[in-house]
PDB file of N, CA, C, O and CB in Angstrom:
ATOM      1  N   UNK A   1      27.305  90.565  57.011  1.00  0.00           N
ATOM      2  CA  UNK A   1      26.034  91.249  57.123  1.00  0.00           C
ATOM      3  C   UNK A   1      25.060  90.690  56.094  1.00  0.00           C
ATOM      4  O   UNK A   1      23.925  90.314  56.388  1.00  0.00           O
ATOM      5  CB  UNK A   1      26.212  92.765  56.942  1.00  0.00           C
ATOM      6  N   UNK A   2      25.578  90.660  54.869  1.00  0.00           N
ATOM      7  CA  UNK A   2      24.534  89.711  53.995  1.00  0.00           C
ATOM      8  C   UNK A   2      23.917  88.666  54.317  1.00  0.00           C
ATOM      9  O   UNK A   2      22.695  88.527  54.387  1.00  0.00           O
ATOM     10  CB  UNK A   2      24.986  89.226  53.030  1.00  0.00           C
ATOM     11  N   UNK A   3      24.892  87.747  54.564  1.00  0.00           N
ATOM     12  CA  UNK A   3      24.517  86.786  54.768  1.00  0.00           C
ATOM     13  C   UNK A   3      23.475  86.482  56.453  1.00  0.00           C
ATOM     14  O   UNK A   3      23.033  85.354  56.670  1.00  0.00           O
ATOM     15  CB  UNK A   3      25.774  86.160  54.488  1.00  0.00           C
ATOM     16  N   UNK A   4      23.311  87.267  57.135  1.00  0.00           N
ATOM     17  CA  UNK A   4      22.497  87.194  58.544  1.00  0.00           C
ATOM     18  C   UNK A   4      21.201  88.017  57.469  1.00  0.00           C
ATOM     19  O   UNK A   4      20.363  87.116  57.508  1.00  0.00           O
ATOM     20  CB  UNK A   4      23.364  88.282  60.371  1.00  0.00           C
ATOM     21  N   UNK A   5      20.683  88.908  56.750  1.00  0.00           N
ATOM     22  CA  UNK A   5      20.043  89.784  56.394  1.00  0.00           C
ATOM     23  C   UNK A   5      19.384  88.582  55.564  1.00  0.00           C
ATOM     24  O   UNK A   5      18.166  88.447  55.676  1.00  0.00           O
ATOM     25  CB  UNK A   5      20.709  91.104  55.856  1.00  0.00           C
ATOM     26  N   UNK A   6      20.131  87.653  54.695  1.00  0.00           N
ATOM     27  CA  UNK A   6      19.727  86.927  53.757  1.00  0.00           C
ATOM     28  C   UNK A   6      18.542  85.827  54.618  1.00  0.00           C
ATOM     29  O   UNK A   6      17.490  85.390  54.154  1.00  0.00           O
ATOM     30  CB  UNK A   6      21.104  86.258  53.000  1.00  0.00           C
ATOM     31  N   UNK A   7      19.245  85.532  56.263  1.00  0.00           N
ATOM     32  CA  UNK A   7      18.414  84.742  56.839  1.00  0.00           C
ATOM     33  C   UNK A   7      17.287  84.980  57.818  1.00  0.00           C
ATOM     34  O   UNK A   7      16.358  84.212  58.069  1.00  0.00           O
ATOM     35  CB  UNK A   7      19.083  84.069  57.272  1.00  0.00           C
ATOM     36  N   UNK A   8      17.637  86.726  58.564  1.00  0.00           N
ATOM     37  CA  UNK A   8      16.719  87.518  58.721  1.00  0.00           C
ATOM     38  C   UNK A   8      16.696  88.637  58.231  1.00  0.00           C
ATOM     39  O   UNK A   8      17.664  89.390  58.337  1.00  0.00           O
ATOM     40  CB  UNK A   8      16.539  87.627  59.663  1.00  0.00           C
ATOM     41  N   UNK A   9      15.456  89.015  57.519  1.00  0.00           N
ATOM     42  CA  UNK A   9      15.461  90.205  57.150  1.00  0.00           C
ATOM     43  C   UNK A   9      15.176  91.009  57.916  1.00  0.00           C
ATOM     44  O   UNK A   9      14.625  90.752  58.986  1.00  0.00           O
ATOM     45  CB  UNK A   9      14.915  90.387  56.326  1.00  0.00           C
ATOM     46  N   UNK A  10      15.477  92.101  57.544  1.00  0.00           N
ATOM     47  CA  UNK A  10      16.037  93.485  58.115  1.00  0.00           C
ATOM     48  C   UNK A  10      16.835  93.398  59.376  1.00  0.00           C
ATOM     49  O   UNK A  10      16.547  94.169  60.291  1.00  0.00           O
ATOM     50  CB  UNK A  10      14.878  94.465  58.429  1.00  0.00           C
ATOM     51  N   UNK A  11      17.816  92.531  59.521  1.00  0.00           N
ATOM     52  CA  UNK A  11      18.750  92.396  60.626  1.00  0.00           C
ATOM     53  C   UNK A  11      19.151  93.681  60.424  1.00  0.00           C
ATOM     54  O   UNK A  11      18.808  94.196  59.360  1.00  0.00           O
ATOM     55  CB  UNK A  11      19.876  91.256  60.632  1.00  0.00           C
ATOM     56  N   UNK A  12      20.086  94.608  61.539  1.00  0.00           N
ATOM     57  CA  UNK A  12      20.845  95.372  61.602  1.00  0.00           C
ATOM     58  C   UNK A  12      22.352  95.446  62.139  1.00  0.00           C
ATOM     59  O   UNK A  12      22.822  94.430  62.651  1.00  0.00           O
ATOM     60  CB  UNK A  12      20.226  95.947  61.985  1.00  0.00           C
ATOM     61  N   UNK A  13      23.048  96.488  62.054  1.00  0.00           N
ATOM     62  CA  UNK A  13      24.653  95.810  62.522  1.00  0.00           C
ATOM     63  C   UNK A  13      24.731  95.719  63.636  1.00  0.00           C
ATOM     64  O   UNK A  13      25.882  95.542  64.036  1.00  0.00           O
ATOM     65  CB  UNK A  13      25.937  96.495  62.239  1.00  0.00           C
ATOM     66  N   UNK A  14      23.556  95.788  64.781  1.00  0.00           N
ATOM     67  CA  UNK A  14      23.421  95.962  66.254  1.00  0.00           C
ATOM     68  C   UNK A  14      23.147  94.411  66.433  1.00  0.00           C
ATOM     69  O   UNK A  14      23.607  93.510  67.135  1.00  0.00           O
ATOM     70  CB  UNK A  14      22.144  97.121  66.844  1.00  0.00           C
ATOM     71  N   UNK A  15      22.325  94.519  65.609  1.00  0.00           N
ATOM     72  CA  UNK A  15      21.674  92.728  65.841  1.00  0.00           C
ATOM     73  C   UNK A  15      22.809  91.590  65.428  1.00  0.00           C
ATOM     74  O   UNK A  15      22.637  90.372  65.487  1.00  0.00           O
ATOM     75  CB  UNK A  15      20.107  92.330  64.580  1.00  0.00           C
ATOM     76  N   UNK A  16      23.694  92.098  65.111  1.00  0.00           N
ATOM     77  CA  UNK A  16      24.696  91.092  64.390  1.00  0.00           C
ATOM     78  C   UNK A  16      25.799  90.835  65.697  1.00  0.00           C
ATOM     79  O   UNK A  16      26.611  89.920  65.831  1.00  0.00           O
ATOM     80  CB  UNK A  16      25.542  91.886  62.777  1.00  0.00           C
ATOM     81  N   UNK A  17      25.574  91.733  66.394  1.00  0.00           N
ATOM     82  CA  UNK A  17      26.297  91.829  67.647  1.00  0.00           C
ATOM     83  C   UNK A  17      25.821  90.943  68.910  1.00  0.00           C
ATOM     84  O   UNK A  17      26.568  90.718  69.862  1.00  0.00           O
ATOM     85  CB  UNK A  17      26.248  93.241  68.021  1.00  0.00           C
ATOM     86  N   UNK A  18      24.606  90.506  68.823  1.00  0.00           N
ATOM     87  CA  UNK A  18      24.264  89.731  69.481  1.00  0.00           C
ATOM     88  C   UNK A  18      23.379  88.427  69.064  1.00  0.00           C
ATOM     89  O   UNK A  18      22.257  88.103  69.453  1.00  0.00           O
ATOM     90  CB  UNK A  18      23.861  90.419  70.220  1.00  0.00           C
ATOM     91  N   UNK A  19      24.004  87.972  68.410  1.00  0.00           N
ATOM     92  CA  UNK A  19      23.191  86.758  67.339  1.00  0.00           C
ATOM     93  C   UNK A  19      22.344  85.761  67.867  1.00  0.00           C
ATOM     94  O   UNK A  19      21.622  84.926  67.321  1.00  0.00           O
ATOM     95  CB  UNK A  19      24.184  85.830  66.573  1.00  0.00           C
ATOM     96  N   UNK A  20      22.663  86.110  69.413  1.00  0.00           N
ATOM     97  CA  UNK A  20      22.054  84.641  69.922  1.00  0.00           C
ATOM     98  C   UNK A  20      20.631  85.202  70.158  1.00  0.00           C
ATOM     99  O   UNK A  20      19.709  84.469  70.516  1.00  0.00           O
ATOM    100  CB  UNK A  20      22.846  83.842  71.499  1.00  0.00           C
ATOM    101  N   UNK A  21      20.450  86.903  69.885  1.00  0.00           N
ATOM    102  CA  UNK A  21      18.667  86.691  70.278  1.00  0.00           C
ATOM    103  C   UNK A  21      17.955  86.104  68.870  1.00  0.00           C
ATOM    104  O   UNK A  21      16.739  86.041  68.690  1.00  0.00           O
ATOM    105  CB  UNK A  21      17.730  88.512  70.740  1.00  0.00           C
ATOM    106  N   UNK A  22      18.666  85.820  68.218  1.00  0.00           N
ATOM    107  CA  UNK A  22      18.133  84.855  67.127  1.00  0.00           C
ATOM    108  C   UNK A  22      17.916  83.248  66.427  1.00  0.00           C
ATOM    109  O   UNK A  22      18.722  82.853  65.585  1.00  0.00           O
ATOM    110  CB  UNK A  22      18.577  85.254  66.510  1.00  0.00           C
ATOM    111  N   UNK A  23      17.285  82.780  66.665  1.00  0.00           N
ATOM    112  CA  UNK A  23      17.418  81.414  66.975  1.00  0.00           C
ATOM    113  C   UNK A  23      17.863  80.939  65.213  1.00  0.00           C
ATOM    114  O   UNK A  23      18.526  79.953  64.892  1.00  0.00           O
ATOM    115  CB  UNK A  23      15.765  80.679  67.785  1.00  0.00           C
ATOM    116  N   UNK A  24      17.342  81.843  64.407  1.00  0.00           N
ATOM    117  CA  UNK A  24      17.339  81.348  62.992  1.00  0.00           C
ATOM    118  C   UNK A  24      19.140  81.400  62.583  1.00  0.00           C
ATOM    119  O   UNK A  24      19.664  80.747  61.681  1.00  0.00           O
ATOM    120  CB  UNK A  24      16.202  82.524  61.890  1.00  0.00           C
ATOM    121  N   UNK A  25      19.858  82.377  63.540  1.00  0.00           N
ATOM    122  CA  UNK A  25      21.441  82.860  63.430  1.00  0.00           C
ATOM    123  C   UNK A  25      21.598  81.327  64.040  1.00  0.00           C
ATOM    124  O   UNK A  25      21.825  80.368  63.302  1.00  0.00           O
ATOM    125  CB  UNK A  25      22.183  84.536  64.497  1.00  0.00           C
ATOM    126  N   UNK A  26      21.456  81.219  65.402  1.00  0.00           N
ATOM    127  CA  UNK A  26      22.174  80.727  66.236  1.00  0.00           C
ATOM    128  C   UNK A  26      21.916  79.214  65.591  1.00  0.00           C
ATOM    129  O   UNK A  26      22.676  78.481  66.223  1.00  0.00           O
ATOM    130  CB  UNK A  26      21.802  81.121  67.764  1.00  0.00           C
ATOM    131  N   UNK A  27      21.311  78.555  64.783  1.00  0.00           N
ATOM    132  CA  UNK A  27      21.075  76.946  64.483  1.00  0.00           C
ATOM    133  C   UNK A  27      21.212  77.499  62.709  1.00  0.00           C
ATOM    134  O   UNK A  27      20.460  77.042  61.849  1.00  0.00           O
ATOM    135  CB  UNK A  27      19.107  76.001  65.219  1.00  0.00           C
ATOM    136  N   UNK A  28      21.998  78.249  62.486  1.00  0.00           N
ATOM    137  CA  UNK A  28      22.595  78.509  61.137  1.00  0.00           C
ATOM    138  C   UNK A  28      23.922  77.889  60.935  1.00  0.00           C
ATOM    139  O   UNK A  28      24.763  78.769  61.117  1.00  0.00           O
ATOM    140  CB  UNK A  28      22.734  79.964  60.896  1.00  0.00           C
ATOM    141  N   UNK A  29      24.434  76.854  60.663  1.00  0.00           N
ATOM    142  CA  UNK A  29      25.350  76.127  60.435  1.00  0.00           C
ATOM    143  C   UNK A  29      26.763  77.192  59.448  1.00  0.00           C
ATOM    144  O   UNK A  29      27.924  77.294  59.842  1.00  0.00           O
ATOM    145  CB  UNK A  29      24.547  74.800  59.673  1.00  0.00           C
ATOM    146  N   UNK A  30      26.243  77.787  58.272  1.00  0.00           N
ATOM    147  CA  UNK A  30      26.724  78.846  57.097  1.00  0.00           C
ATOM    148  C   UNK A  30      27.144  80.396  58.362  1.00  0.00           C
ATOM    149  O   UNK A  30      28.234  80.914  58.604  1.00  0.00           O
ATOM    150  CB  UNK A  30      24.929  79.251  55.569  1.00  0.00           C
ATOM    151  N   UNK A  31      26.282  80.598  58.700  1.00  0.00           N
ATOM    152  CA  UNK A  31      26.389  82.298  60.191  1.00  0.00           C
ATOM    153  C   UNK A  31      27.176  81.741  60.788  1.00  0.00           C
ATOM    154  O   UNK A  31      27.937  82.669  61.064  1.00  0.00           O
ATOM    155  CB  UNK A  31      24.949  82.919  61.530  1.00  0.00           C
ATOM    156  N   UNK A  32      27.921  80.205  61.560  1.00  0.00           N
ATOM    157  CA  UNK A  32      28.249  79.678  62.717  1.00  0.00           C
ATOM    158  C   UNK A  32      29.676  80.022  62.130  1.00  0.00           C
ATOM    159  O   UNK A  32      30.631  80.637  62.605  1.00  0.00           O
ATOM    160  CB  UNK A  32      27.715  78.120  63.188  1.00  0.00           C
ATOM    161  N   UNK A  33      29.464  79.404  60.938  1.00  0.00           N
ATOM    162  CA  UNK A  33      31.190  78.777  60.276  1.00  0.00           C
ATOM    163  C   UNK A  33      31.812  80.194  60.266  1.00  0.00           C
ATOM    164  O   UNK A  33      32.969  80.338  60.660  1.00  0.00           O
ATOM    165  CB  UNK A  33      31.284  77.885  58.252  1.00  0.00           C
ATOM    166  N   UNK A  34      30.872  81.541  59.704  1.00  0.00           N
ATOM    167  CA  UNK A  34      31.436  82.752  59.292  1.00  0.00           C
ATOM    168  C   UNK A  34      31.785  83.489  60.427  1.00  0.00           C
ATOM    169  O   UNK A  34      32.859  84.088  60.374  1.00  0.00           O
ATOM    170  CB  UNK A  34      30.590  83.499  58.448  1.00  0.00           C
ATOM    171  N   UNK A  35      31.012  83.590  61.592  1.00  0.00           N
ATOM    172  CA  UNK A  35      30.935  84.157  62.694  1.00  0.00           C
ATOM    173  C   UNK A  35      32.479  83.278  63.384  1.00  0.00           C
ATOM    174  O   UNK A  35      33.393  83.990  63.800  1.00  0.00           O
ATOM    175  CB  UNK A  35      29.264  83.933  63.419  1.00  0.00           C
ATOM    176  N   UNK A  36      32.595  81.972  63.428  1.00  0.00           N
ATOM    177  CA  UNK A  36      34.176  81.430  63.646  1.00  0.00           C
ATOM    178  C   UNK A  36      34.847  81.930  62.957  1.00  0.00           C
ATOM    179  O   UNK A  36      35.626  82.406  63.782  1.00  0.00           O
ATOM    180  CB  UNK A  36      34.558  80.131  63.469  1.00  0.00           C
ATOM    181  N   UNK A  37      35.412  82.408  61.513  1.00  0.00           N
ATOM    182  CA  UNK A  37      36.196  82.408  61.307  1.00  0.00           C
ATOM    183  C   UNK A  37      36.042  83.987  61.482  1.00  0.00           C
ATOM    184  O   UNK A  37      37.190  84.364  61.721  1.00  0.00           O
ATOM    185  CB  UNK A  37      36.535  81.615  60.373  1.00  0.00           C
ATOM    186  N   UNK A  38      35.470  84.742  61.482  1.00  0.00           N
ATOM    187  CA  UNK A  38      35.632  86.141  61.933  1.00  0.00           C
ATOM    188  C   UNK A  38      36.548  85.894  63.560  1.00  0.00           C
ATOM    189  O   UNK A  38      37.664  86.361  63.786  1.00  0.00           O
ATOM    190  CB  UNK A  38      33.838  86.981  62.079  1.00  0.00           C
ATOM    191  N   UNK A  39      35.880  85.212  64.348  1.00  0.00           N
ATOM    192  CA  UNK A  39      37.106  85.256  65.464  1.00  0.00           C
ATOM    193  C   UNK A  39      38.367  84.723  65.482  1.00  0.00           C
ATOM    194  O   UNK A  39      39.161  85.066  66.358  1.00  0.00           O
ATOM    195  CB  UNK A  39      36.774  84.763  66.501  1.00  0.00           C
ATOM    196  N   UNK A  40      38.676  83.878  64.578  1.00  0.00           N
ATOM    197  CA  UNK A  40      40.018  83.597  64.317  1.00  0.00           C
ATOM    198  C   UNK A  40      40.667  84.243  63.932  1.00  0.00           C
ATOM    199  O   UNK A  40      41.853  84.165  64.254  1.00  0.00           O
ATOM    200  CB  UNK A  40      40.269  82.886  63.766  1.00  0.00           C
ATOM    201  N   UNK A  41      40.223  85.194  63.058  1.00  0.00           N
ATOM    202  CA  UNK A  41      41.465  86.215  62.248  1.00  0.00           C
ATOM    203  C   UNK A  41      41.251  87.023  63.581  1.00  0.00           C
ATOM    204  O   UNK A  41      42.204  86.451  64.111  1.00  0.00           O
ATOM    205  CB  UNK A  41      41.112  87.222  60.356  1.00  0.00           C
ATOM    206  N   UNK A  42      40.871  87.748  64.432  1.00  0.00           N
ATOM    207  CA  UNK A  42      41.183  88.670  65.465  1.00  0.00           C
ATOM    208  C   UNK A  42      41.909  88.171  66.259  1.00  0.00           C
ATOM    209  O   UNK A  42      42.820  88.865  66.709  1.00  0.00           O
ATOM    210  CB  UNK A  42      40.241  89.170  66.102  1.00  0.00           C
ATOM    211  N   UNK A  43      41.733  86.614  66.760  1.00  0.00           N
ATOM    212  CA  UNK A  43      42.800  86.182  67.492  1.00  0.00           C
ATOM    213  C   UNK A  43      43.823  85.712  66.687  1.00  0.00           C
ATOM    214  O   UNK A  43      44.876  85.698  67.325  1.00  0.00           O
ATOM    215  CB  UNK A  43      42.450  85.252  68.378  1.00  0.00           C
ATOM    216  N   UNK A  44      43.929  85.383  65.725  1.00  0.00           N
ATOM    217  CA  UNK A  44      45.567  85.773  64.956  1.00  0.00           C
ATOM    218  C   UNK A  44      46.168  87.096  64.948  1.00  0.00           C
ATOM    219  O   UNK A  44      47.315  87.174  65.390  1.00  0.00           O
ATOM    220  CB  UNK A  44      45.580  85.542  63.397  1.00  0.00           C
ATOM    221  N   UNK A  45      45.665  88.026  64.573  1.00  0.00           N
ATOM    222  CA  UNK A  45      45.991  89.227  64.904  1.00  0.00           C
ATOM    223  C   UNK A  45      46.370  89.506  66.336  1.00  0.00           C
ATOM    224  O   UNK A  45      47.146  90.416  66.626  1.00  0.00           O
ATOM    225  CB  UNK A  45      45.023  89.958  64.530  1.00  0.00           C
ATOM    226  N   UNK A  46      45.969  88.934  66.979  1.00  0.00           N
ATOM    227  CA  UNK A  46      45.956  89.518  68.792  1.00  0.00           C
ATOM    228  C   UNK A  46      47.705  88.504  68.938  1.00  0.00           C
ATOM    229  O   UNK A  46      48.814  88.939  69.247  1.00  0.00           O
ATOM    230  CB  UNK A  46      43.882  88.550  70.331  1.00  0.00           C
ATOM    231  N   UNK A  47      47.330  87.268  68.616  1.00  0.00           N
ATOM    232  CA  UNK A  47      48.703  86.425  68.568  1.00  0.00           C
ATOM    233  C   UNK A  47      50.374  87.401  68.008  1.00  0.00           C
ATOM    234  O   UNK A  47      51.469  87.625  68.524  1.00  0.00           O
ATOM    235  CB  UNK A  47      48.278  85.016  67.241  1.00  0.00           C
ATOM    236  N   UNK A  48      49.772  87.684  66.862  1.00  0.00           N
ATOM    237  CA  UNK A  48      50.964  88.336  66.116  1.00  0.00           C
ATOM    238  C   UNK A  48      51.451  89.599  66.347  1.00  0.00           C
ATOM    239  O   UNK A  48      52.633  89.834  66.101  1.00  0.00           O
ATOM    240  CB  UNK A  48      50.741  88.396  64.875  1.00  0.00           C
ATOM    241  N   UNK A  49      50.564  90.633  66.878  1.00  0.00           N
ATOM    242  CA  UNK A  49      51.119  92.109  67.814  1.00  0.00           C
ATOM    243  C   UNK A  49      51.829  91.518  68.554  1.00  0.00           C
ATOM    244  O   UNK A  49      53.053  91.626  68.492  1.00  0.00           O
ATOM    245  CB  UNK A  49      50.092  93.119  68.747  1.00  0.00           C
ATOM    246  N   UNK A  50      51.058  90.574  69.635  1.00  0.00           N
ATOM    247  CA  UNK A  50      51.745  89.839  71.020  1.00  0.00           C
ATOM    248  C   UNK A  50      53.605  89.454  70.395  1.00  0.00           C
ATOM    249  O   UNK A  50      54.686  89.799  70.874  1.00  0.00           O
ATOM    250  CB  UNK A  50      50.550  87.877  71.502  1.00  0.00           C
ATOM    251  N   UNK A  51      53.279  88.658  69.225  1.00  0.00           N
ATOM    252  CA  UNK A  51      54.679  88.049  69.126  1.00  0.00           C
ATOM    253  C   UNK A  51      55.867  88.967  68.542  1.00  0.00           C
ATOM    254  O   UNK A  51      57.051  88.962  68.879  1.00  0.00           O
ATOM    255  CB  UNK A  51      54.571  86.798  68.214  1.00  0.00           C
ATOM    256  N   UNK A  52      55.207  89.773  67.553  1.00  0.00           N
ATOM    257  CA  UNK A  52      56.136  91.012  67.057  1.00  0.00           C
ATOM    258  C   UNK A  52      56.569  92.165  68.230  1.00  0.00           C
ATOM    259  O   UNK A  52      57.585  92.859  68.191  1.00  0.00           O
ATOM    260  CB  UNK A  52      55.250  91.851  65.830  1.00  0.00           C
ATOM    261  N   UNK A  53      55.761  92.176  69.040  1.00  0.00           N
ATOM    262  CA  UNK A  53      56.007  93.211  69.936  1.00  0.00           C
ATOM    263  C   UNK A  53      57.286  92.519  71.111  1.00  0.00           C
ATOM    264  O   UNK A  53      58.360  93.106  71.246  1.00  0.00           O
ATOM    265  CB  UNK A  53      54.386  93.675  70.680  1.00  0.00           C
ATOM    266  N   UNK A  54      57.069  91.647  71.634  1.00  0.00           N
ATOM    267  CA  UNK A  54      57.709  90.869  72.208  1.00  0.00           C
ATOM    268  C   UNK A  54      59.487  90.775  71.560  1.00  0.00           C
ATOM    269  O   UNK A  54      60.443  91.195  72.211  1.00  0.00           O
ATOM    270  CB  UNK A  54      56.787  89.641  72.113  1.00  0.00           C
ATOM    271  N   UNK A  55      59.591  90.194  70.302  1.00  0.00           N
ATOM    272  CA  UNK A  55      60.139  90.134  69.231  1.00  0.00           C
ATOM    273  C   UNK A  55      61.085  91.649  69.631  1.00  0.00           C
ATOM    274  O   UNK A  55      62.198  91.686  70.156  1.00  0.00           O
ATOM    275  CB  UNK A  55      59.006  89.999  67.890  1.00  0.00           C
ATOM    276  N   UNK A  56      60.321  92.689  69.238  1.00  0.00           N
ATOM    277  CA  UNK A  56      61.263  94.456  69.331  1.00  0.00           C
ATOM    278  C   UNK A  56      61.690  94.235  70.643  1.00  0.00           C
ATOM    279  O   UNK A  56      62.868  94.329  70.988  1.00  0.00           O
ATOM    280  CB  UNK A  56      60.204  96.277  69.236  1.00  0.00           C
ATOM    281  N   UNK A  57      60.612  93.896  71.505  1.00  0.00           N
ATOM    282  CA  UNK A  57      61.222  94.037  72.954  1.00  0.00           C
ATOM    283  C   UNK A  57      62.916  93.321  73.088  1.00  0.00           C
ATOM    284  O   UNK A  57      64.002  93.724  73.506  1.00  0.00           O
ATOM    285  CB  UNK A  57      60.036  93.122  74.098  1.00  0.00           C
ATOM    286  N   UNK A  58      62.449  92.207  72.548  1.00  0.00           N
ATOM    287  CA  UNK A  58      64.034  91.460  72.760  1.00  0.00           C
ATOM    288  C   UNK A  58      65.043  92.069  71.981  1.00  0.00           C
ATOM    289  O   UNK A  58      66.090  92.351  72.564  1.00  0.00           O
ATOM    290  CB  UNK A  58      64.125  89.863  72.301  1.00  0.00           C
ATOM    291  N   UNK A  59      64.930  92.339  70.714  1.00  0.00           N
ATOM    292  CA  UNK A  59      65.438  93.048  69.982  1.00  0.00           C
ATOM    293  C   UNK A  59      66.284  94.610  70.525  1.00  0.00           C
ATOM    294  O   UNK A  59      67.277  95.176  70.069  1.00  0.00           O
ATOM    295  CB  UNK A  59      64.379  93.128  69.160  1.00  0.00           C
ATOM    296  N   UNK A  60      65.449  94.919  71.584  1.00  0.00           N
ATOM    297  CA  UNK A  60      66.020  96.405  72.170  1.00  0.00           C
ATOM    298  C   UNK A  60      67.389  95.904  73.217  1.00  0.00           C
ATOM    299  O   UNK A  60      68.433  96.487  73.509  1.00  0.00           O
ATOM    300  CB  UNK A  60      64.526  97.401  73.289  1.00  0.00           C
ATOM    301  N   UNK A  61      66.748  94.348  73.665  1.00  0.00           N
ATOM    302  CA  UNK A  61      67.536  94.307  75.104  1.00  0.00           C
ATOM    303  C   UNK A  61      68.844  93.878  74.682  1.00  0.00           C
ATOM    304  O   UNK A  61      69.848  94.079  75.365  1.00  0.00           O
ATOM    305  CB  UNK A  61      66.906  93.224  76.316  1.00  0.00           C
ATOM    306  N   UNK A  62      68.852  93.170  73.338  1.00  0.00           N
ATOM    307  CA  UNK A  62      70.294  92.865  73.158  1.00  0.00           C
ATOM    308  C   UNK A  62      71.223  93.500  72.672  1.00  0.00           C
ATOM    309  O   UNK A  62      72.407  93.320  72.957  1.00  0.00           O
ATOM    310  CB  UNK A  62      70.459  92.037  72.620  1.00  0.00           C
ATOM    311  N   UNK A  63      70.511  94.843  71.374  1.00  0.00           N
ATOM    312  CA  UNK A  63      71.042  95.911  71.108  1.00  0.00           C
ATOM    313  C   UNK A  63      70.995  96.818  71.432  1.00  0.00           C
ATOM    314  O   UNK A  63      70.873  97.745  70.631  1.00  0.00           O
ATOM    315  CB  UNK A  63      71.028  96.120  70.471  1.00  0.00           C
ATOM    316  N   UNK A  64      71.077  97.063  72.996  1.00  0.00           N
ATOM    317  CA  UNK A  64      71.031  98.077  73.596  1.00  0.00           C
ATOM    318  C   UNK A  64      71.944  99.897  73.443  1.00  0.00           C
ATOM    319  O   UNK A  64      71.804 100.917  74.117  1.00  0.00           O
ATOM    320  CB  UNK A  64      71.238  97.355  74.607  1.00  0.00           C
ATOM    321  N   UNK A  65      72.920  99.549  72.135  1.00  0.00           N
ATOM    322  CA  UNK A  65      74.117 101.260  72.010  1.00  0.00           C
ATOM    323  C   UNK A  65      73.132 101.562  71.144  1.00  0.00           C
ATOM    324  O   UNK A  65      73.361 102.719  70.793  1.00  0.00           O
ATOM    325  CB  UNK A  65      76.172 101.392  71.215  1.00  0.00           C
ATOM    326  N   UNK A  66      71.919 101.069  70.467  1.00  0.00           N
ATOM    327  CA  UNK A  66      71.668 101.830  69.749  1.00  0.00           C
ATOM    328  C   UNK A  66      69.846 101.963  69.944  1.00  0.00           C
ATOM    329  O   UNK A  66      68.884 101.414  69.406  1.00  0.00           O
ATOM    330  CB  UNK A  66      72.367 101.400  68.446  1.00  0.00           C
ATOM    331  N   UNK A  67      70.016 102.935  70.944  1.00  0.00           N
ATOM    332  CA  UNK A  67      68.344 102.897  71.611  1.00  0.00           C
ATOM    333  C   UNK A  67      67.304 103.798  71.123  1.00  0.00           C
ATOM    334  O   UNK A  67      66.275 104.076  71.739  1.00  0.00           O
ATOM    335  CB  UNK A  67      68.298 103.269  73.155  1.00  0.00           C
ATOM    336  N   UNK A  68      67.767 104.392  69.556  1.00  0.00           N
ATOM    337  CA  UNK A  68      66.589 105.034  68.688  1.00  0.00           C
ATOM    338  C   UNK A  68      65.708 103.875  67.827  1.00  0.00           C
ATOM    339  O   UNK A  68      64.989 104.212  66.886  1.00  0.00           O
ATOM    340  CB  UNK A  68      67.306 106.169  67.536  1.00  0.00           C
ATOM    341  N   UNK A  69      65.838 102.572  68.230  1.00  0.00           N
ATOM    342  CA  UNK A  69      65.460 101.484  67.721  1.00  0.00           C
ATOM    343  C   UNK A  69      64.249 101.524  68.066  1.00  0.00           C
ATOM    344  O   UNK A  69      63.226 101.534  67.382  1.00  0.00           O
ATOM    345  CB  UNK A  69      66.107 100.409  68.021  1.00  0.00           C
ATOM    346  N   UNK A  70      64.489 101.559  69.725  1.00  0.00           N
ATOM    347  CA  UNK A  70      63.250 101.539  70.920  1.00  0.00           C
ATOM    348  C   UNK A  70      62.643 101.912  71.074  1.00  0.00           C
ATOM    349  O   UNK A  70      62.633 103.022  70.541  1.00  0.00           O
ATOM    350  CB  UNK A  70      63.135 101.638  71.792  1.00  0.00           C
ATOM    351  N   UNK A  71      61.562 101.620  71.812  1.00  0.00           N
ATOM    352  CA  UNK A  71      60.308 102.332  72.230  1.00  0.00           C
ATOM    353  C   UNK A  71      60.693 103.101  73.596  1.00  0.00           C
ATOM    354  O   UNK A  71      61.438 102.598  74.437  1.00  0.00           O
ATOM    355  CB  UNK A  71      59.008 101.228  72.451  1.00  0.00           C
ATOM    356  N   UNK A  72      60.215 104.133  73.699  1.00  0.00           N
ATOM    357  CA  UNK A  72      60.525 104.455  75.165  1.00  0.00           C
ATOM    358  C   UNK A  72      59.186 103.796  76.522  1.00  0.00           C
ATOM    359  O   UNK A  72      59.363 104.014  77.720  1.00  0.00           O
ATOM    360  CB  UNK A  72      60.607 106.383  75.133  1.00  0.00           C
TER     361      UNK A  72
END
């Protein structure tokens, strides 16, 4: 948020949501890099539920006598 505020002022957290009605965001090289790596950590996160969850799943099917492990 600073840093979009620093390049337009009085941006808001609505406006940060759609950066492209801003041309000063959108040809901001510093907003581009931050705005990427904000989506990388969500899709790491999205990766790692996916793989941990997966992970219990298998985890249930092979130890199946003991099914308070599990999810129902």
């Amino acid at each position: 948020m600073s840093l979009g505020t620093t390049i337009v002022p009085g941006l808001t957290k609505e406006d940060l949501l759609q950066p492209m009605d801003y041309d000063e965001l959108e040809e901001n090289p510093s907003f581009r890099f931050e705005e990427g790596v904000l989506n990388g950590i969500g899709e790491t996160r999205a990766a790692l539920y996916s793989f941990f969850s997966d992970l219990e799943d298998s985890f249930c099917v092979e130890s199946s006598s003991d099914t308070s492990l599990c999810r129902d």
